[in-house]
C-alpha positions, 0 to 999 in steps of 0.5 A: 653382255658377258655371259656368266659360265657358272650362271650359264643354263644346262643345253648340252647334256650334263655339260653346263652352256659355254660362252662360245656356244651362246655366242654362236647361237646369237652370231657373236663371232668375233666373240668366240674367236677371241675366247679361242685366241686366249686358249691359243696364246695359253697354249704357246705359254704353255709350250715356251715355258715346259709347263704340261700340256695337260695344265691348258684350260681348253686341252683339260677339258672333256673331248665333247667340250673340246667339240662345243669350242670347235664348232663355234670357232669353225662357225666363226671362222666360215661366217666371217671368210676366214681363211682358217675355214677349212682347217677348223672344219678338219680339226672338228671332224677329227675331234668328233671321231674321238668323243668317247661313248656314254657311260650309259645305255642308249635306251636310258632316259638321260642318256645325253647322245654325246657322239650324236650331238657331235656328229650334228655339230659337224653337219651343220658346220659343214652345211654352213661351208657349203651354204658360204659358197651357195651350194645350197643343194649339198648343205639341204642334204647334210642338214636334213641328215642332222635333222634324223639324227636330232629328231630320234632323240628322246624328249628331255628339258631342256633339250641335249641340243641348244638349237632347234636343226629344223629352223636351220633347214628352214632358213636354207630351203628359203635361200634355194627359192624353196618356200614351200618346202620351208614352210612344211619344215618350220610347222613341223618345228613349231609344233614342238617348238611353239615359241621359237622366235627363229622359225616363227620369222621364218615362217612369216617371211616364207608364206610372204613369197607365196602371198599366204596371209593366214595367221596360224601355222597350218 
């Protein structure tokens, strides 16, 4: 169903949750792109007739916004073989680069860790490229680096990031035969996360390989 903006919950910092970014977390892709593709057309309005750059819906808005839309575009684009892939991993790695610092300190208990949270988002888009062309080993390697960055943050509800990185990991350790390792991560995901519906999946299909039948997570 339609995703309301201003019924939308806060999962990224004091930014409230953007449709595309709950497409993305339920695989809704051609969701996401045609919200892009509207910004797009705008964009060309907007160019034919002189009106200002600054006017357009999505260039308005804060870079770390600007960063939510590319990422769940660059994952649309990667999990459909769209041949725009590349490029929308290009454009989300410069926006990145541009997310300006917080206004507040690192050590402040609502610091929102705006550039940590775009450099994640990179990561796993990247990750999600390399997984698209079975380079497991190399997306393991970039995931793990975003799994740091997420657990360094401080315990805040609702969380800064909408998605748990480990049951990421998890999926991706699966995929490379590695059950073991998926097992130590998704526990290690459901102890702060009891009821992700994601890893406890992936738990379950994990310990199916390794013919374990125990019921609880250790």
């Amino acid at each position: 169903s339609e995703t309301n903006d201003a019924a939308s919950i806060y999962l990224s910092g004091l930014f409230p949750t953007s449709k595309e970014l709950l497409y993305s977390r339920f695989g809704q892709w051609n969701s996401i792109l045609a919200i892009h593709n509207h910004f797009i057309h705008n964009l060309i309005r907007s160019k034919q007739s002189d009106r200002s750059l600054r006017n357009n819906e999505l260039i308005d808005k804060p870079v770390y916004l600007q960063v939510i839309h590319q990422y769940a575009v660059t994952l649309a684009h990667i999990r459909l073989n769209h041949v725009d892939s590349i490029t929308s991993l290009d454009i989300l790695s410069q926006l990145v680069s541009t997310i300006p610092q917080d206004n507040v300190p690192a050590d402040h208990v609502f610091y929102p860790y705006h550039q940590e949270l775009g450099i994640i988002m990179n990561l796993t888009t990247h990750a999600s490229y390399l997984l698209s062309k079975h380079e497991a080993i190399q997306a393991i390697d970039l995931l793990e680096k975003a799994v740091v960055i997420q657990q360094s943050f401080k315990y805040m509800e609702p969380e800064n990031h909408y998605l748990p990185i480990q049951q990421c990991l998890g999926a991706v350790y699966l995929v490379n035969g590695n059950a073991s390792k998926a097992i130590d991560v998704y526990i290690n995901d459901l102890i702060e996360h009891p009821s992700n519906g994601w890893s406890l999946k992936g738990l379950s299909i994990a310990k199916k390989k390794l013919n374990i039948h125990s019921t609880n997570l250790s």
